[in-house]
N, C-alpha and C positions, 0 to 999 in steps of 0.2 A: 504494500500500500504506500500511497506519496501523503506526501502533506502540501498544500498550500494556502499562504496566511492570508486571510480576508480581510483584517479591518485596520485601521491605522493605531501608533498610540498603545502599542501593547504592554501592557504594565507590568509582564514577565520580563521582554526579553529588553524592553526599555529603549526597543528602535519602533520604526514603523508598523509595526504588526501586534495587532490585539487579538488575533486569533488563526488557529490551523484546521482545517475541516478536511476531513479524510474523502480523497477521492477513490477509485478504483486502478486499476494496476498500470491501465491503459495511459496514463497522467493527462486524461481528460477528465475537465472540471465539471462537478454537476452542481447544478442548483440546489439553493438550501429551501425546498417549498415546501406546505403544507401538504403531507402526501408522501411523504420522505419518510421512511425508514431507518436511512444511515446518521447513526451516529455523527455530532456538530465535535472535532476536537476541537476548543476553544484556547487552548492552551499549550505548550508543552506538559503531556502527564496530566490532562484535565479534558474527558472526552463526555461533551455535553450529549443525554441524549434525550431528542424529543417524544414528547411521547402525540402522535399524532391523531387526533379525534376529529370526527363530523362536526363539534357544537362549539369548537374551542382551536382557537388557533397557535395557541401561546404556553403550550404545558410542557412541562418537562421535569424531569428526575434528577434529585440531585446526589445522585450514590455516584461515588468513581472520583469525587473529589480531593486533592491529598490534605493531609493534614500536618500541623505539627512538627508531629512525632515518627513522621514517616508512613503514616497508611492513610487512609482515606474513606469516604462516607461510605453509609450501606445503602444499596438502591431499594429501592420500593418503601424509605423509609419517608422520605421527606419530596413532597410536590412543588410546582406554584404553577399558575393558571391566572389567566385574563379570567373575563365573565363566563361564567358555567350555566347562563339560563337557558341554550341551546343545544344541550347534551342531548345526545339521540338515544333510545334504550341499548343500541348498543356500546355508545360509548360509558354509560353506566356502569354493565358487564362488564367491559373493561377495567374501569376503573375499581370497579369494589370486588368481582370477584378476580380477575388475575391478578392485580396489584395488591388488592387488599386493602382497598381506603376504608378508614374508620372516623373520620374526622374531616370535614371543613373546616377551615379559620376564613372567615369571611370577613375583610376589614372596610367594607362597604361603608356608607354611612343608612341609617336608619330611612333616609327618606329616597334614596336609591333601590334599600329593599322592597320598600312600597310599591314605587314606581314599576319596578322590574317585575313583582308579583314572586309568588313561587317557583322554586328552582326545581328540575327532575331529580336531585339526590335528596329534595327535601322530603322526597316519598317513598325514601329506601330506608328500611327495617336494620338498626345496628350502625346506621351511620349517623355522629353527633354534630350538631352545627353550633359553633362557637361563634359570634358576632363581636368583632373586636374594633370597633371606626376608631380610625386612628390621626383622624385631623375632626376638629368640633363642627359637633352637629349645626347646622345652620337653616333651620326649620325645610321649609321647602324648596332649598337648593339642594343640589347635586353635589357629591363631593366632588366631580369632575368642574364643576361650575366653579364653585368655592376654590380648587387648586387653582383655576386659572385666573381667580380672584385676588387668593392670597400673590399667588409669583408674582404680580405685579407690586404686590407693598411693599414700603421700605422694611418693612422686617426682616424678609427672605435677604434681601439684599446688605442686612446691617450685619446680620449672620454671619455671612460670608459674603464680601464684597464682588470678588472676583467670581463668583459662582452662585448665583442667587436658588435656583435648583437644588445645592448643595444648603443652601440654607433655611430652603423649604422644608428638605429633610429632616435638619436639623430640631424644624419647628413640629414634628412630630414628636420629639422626643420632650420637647416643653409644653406642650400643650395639652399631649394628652398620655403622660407616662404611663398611667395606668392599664389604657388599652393597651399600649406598646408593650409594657412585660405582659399584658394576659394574654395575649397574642403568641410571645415565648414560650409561657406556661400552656397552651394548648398544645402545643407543638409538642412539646416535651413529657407530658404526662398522658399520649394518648400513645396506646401500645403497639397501634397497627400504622397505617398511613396514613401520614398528613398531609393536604392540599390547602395551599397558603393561595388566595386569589382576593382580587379587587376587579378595578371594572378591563384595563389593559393589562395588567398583571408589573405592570413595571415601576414605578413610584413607592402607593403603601407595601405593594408585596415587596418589590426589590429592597423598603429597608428594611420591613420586618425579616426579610429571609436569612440577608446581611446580618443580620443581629447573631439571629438564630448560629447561622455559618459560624459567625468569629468565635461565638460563646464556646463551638463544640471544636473549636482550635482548628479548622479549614484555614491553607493560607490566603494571607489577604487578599493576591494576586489572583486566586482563582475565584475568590468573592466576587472581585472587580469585572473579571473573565465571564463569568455569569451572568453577571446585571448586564453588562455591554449584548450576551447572546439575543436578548430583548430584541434588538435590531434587524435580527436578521428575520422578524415578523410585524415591523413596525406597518408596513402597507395592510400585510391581513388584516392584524388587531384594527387599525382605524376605519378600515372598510366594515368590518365586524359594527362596530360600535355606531357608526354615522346611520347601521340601519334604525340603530335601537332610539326611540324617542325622548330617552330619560338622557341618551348623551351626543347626539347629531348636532345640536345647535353648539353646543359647550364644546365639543372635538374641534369646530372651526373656530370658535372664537381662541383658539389656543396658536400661537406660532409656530410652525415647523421645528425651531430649535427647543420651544416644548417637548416636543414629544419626542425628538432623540433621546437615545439611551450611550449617552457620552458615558466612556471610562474613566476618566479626568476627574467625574461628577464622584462617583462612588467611592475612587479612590480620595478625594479631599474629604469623602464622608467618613469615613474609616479613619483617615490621621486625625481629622477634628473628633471621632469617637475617645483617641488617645490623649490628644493634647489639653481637650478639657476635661476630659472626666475620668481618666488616667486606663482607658480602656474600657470592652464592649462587658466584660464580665462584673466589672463593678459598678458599672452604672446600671445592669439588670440588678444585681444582688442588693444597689443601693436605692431600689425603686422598690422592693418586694420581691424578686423573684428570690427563693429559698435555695442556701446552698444545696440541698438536697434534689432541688427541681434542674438546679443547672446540672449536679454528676446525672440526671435521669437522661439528659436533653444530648451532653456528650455520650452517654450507654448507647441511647437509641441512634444515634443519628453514624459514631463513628464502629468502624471495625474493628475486632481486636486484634493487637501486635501477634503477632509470632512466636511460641513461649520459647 
């Protein structure tokens, strides 16, 4: 198999390249679309894989990640997904009985879940829906509204000067900490699979997932590796959503460089996780999340070493 790197900016190798995606022997390049079975490697020793469904264009598994200490995530243990209200029954099947999902983290906001009405996993027997909004409710706006409300304040912007997206981030962790660790905490104390989604999957999931990742000692780089994969379904996911009417009008009123999934952005999320709060593990643990729920959150999510 060849490798060749697709995206610029890669925060491994620290040149032009954010990612390597496996082609076939032939060293012709294939597309990365909806429909695709092969594995994304996003990295050196970090191979993204999607998981591809009829109702969702944005999912994928986050096993195969390294970690630390030299190994890496377990797969089928830990998801993340755009909107899930157009799952087909068989992608349900999919999801709950070969993978084994046992949990939603749905970081929606309350007046999106309205809008959106009920979702097809909300009618599967053994699956638990966590509700975790993770920027404030703002009566009968959207959070998609609301993000493209807040990015323009000077708050995003006072955060982090240089990266006002990076300091949107940010503002999840000040505004609504609490969903922010219960978000971890479902992750972490559910036994089987967890699917971390929002409405694109790439904002509240990308930094609860981030969270999640650092906590259970995945390197930074493949964090960043990850959130940047986003990209390479940023056309689907907004076709996706421009049908739905809770977020058609709010997708446009957002800027193009909205809705990128810049590496840049993630990684200044991550140093600023450090430089103010002296890392991802102690500002869980210094919000509520219990030492005990973080060793659950690294059990479940990493593999064990080699005795």
């Amino acid at each position: 198999m060849l490798a060749v790197c697709q995206h610029q900016a890669c925060p491994v190798h620290g040149d032009d390249r954010v990612g390597l995606r496996t082609i076939p022997g032939d060293g012709q390049a294939v597309a990365d679309t909806p429909g695709s079975e092969r594995p994304r490697r996003v990295c050196k020793g970090v191979v993204m894989p999607w998981i591809d469904l009829e109702g969702a264009v944005n999912v994928r598994d986050l096993g195969g990640l390294p970690t630390d200490e030299g190994g890496e995530t377990v797969a089928s243990r830990l998801l993340r997904a755009d909107n899930l209200q157009e799952l087909s029954p068989s992608d349900v099947r999919r999801l709950v009985r070969d993978i084994g999902l046992t949990t939603v983290v749905d970081l929606r906001s309350s007046a999106e879940l309205a809008s959106e009405g009920p979702a097809p996993l909300d009618a599967v027997p053994g699956v638990r829906h966590a509700h975790h909004p993770v920027i404030p409710e703002l009566g009968s706006a959207t959070d998609a509204m609301a993000e493209a409300l807040l990015l323009k304040q000077s708050q995003d912007r006072s955060r982090y000067p240089s990266d006002p997206t990076c300091g949107h981030y940010l503002g999840y962790l000040e505004d609504r900490p609490d969903q922010v660790v219960g978000a971890v905490r479902s992750i972490a104390r559910d036994e089987g699979a967890t699917v971390v989604h929002c409405a694109a999957g790439k904002d509240r999931t990308g930094v609860v997932v981030a969270l999640a990742l650092t906590a259970a000692g995945v390197l930074p780089q493949a964090v960043v590796a990850d959130y940047a994969a986003t990209g390479d379904r940023s056309e689907a996911i907004l076709s996706r959503l421009r049908r739905s009417p809770t977020y058609a009008r709010d997708i446009d009123n957002l800027s193009a460089e909205a809705h990128r999934a810049r590496p840049e952005t993630m990684a200044a999320f991550l140093e600023q996780m450090n430089s103010r709060y002296g890392g991802v593990a102690r500002w869980l643990t210094g919000h509520g999340l219990g030492a005990e729920e973080l060793d659950l959150l690294r059990a479940k999510l990493r593999s064990p070493l080699p005795a």
